[in-house]
N, C-alpha and C positions, 0 to 999 in steps of 0.2 A: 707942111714941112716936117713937125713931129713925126705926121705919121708914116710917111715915106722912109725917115731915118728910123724908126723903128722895124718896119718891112722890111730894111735891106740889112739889118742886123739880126732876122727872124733866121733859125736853122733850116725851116721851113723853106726858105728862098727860093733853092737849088732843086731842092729834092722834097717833096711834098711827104714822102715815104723814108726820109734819111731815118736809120735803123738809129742813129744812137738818140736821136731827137723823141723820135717816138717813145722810145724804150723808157726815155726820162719820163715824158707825162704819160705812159702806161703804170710806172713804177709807183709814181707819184699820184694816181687814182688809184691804184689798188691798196694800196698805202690808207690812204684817207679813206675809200670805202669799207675796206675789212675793220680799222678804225671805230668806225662812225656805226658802226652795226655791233660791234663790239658791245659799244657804250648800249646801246636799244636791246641788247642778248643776255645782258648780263645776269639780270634777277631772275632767268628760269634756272634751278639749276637740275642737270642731267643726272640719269643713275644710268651709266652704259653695263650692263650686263658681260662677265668674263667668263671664257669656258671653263675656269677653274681656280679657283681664290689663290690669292696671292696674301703674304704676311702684311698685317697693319691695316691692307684696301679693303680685300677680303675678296665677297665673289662679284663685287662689283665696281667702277670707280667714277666717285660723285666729284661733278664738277661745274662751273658754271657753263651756259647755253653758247657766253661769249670766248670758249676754252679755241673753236677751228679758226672762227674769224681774228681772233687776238694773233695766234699764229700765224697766218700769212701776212702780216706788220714785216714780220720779224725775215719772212722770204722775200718783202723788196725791201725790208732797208737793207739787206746785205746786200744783194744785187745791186740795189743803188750802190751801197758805199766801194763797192768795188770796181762800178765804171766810172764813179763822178765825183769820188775822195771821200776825206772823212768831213770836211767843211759842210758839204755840198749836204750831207746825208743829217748832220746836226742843226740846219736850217731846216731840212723837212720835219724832222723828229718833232723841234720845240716848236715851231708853227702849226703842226698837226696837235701838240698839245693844248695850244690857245680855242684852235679847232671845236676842242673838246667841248669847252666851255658854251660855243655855239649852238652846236648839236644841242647840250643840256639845256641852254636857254628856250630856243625854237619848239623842242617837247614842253618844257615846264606851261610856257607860256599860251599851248595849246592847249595841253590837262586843263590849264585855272580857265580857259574861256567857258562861257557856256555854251552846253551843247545842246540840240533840238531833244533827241532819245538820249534817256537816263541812262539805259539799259548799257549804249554805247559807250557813253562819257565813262561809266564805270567800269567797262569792260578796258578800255584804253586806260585806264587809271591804274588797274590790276598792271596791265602787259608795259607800260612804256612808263610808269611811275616808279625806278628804282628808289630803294631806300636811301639816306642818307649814309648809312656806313658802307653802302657796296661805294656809291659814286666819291668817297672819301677813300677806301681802299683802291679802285681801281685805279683813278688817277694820281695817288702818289707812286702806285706799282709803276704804273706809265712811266713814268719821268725820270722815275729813278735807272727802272732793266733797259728802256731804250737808249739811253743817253751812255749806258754800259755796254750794251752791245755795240754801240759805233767806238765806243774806247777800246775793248779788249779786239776788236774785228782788226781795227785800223793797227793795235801794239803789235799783235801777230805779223799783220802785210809788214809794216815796216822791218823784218827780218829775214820774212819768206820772199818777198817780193810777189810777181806773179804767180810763183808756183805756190801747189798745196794748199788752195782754196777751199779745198775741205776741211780743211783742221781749221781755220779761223771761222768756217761759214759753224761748225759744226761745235766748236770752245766757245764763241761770240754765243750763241744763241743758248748752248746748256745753262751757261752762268747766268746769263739775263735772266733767262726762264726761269732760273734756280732763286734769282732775289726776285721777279714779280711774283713767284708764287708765296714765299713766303710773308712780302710784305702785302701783299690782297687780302690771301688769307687770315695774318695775324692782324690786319686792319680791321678789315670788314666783318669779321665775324669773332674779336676777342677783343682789341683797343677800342674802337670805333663805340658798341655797346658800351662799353663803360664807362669812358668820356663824356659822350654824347648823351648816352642815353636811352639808344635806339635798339630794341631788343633784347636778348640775352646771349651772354656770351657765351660759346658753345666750351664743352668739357674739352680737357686736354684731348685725349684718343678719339674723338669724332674730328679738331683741326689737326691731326697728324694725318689720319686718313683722309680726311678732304684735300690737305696738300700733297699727300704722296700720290695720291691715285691722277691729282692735275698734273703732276710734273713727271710722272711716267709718259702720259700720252703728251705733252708737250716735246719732251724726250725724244718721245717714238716719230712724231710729227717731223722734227729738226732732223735725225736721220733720212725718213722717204725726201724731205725737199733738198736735200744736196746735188739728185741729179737736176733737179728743175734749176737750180742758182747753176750750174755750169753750162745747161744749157741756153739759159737766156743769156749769162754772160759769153759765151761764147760765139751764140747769133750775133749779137751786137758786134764783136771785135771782128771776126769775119767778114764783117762787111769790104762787099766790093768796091774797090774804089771809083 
């Protein structure tokens, strides 16, 4: 009986292919996999080489491994929050945040097993055993930019309405980016150490350029996906009836 009235209240029902249905749990995987690889990306960090130095970066700009994956979070929660509300989008946000906790667990829990080859276990130790002040900076960065990006996304819609989807896709995401980076950075690599305990806290001018040179190409990133958020959002609304 459950399951029948469940089946008949599936979107699924009618249309096996209904575009907004899908779009939801497309949005909503890629959400939680750019996520969840995020958390596993983080402790490498990148030196992307620049054809020509820039003030504070210099000729190149250091940032961590989980800088593209974190970024696409932030291309479907707008998507999401602009076919599915701002409600709809702050349930995926804080649930993908608990998420998190999961992901850490199911690594952690594998690291302390014992493994057959040393050689292995060490090697997965190195790559998938974040420090404590990155997984302390990431996740309050999390909590905080995302939960900001559905405020400032959604204060904008409610003025623009439908129109000019760029300027809320493209204000939502600079400002989030603008406080994840600098609560990650001044987390993980300046609070976190001192608190904790956990390494050394880096000099002032080595986290200015570690943050400016993250939030240029976050920057950069939020500009190229504006045509990608019109056009998913736009497949979806198009749909034939």
């Amino acid at each position: 009986m459950s399951s029948r009235a469940g089946e008949a209240s599936s979107p699924f029902r009618t249309d096996p292919l209904d575009r907004s249905a899908v779009a939801a749990v497309g949005l909503i995987t890629l959400f939680t996999v750019a996520l969840a690889t995020s958390q596993l990306t983080a402790a490498k960090v990148l030196a992307l080489p620049l054809p020509f130095a820039l003030p504070v970066v210099g000729p190149e700009i250091t940032l961590p491994g989980a800088a593209l994956a974190y970024a696409l979070t932030f291309l479907a929660s707008d998507c999401y929050a602009e076919l599915y509300g701002r409600r709809a989008t702050q349930v995926v946000v804080n649930v993908a945040f608990l998420a998190n906790f999961l992901v850490l667990a199911l690594v952690w829990t594998t690291l302390a097993a014992p493994g057959v080859d040393p050689e292995v276990s060490a090697a997965f130790q190195t790559a998938l055993g974040p420090a404590a002040n990155v997984v302390v900076g990431s996740l309050l960065a999390y909590v905080v930019s995302q939960n900001w990006d559905v405020f400032v996304f959604h204060a904008i819609r409610d003025r623009t309405g439908e129109r000019m989807l760029w300027l809320r896709n493209l204000a939502s995401t600079a400002t989030s980016q603008a406080l994840d980076t600098v609560i990650f950075v001044g987390v993980a690599f300046y609070a976190a150490p001192i608190l904790l305990g956990v390494g050394s806290p880096l000099p002032g001018s080595v986290l200015l350029a570690l943050g400016v040179g993250q939030y240029l190409l976050k920057l950069a990133i939020a500009v190229l996906d504006t045509p990608v958020v019109y056009l998913v959002v736009g497949t979806v609304r198009n749909r034939t009836p």
